[in-house]
N, C-alpha and C positions, 0 to 999 in steps of 0.2 A: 504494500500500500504506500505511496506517493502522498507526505505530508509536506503542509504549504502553511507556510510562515508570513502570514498577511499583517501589513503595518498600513494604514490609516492615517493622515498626515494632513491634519491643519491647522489653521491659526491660533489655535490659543492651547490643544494640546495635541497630540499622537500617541495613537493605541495599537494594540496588533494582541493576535492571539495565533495560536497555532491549528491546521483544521485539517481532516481526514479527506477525501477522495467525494465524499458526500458532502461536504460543504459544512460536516458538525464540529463543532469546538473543542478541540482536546484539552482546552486550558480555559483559564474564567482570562477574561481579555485585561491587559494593562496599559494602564494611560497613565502617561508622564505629561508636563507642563512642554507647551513650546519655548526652547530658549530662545533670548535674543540678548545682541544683537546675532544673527544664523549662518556665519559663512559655512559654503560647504562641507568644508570638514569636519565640524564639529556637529551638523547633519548625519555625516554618513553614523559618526561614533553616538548620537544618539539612538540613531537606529539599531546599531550594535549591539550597545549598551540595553537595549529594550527588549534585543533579540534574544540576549544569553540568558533572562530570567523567566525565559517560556522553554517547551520541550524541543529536542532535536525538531529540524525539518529537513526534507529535500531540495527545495527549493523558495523562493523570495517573491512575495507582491509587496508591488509599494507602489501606493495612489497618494499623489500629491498636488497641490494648488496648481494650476499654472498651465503655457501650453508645453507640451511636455510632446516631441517628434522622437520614435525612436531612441525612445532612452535619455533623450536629451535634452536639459533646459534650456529651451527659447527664451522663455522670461515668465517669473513667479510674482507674485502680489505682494505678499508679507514677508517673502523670508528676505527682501531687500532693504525691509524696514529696519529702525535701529533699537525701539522697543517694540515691534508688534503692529496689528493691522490699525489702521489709520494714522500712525506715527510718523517721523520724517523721514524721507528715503534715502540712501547712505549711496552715492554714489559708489562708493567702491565695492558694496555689495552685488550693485544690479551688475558691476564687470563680471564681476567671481560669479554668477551666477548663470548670465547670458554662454550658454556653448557649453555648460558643465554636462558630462557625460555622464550621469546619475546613473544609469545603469551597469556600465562598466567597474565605477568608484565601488559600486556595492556588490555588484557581484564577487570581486577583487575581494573586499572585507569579510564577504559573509562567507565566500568559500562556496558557491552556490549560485546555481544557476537562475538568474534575477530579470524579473519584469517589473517598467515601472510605467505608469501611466499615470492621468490626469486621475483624482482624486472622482471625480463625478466619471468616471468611464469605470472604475474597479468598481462601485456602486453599483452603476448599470448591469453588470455581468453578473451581478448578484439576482437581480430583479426582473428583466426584458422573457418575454414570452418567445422569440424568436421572429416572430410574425408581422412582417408591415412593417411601418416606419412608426419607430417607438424613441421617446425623447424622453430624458431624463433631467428634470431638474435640483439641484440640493440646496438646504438652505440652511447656514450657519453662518460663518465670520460671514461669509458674503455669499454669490450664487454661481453655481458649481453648474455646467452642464454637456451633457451626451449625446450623441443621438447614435441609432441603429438602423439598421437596416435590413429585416429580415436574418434578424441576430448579431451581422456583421457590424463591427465599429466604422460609422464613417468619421473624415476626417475633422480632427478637435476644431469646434469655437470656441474661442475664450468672448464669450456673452457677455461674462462678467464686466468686460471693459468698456462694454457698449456705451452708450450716451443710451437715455433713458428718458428725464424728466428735469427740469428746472438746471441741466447743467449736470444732473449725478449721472452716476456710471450703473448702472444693475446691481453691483457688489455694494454702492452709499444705499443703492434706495430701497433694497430688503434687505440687507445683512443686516444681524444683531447690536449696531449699535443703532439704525433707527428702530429696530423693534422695543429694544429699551427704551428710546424715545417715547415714543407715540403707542405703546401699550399692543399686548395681543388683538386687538378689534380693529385699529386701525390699519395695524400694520398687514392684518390678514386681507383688506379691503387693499390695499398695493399690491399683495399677490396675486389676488384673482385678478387685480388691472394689468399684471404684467400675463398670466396665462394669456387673457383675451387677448392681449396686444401681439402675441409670440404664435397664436393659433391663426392667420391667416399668413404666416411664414412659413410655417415646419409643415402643416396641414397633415401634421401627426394622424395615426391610428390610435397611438393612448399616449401617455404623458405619466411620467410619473414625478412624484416628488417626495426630494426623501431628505439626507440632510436631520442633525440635532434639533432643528426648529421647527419641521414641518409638521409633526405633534401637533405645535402649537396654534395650527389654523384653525380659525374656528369652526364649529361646524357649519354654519349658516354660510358661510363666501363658500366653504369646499363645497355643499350643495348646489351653489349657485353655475359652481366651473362648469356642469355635467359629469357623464360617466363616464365620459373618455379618463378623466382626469384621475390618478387613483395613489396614495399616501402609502410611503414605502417604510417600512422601520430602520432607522439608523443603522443598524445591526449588516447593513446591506453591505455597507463597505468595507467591514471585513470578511463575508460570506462572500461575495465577489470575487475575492482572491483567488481562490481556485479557478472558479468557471470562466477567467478572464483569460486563461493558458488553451482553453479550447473554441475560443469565440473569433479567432482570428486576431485580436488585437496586438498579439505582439512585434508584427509587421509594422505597424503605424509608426 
């Protein structure tokens, strides 16, 4: 049996557990604080460091912010910051981080044959039915998204960065610090404005939405989205680990 060592990677902390062939948990999951400020090395060694207090594995998932090509960082949101997401951005970070070979770095450290991908795509492979064009949105520090293809990963948008409303980007105008703002009711009244708004682009078959936050919709906007629409458990992103080794995506 082929165990798979999935670690979970965003802004404010990173989890991973260890999971069987069926996607079950051999371990209760651990979550450490995200350091900052994050240059890559002290990434890979947190990863490390997270990894030697769970069981052997076979091999490595890591799903992390950002557009992530092939193993490789193009460019991350927070880990360039100097204390965390919304904070100031540390030039010398976004160097060390633009072109980092994340893949490589870890598979090197873990001794182990390692996939890494965008944080909302190891989710998805958790969740997606196979069937139709299925999109996946997450919602925590900010918004995380996927889409599929009849199972298959097409190529990552980073949504997140998009222009949105009054100036914000997708990742200001639902991420966690306006939901602290403006309270669960309003903040769930921006999500269903952002589905509608994202539903005459993708022209999705379903939608999901998964993400630490997405609990927290209330029931009344998720009745409003329709059935396409449908609420994933957190839990996805590291269940995903596995089934992301057989979904095509490690070609991306």
């Amino acid at each position: 049996m082929t165990f798979t060592l999935t670690i979970d990677c965003g802004g404010g902390g990173i989890k991973g557990s260890v999971l069987d062939e069926a996607g079950t948990m051999r371990a209760q999951p651990i979550r450490v604080p995200t350091p900052y400020p994050l240059p890559p090395d002290l990434f890979v060694k947190t990863l490390v460091g997270l990894g030697e207090q769970l069981p052997t594995a076979d091999r490595v998932t890591v799903g992390m912010p950002g557009m992530i090509r092939h193993g490789v960082v193009v460019a991350t949101p927070h880990y360039v910051t100097r204390s965390g997401p919304r904070t100031r951005v540390d030039p010398e970070l976004v160097e060390a981080w633009h072109g980092f070979d994340a893949r490589t770095a870890l598979a090197e450290a873990f001794g182990l044959p390692t996939l890494v991908l965008n944080d909302a795509e190891v989710h998805g492979a958790g969740v997606v039915a196979g069937t139709g064009c299925e999109l996946v949105l997450t919602l925590g520090t900010g918004l995380g998204c996927a889409l599929f293809d009849g199972g298959e990963l097409a190529p990552h948008l980073e949504m997140s960065q998009a222009p949105v409303r009054w100036g914000m980007s997708y990742d200001t105008y639902i991420g966690e610090h306006e939901r602290r703002r403006l309270g669960d009711a309003l903040w769930s009244r921006r999500v269903r404005n952002v589905v509608d708004g994202l539903r005459p682009v993708f022209l999705w078959d379903r939608v999901y939405l998964g993400g630490g936050n997405s609990r927290l919709i209330t029931p009344t906007q998720l009745a409003r989205m329709g059935d396409d629409v449908v609420v994933v458990p957190n839990t996805a992103g590291i269940v995903g680990g596995v089934r992301a080794w057989a979904l095509g995506q490690e070609v991306r």
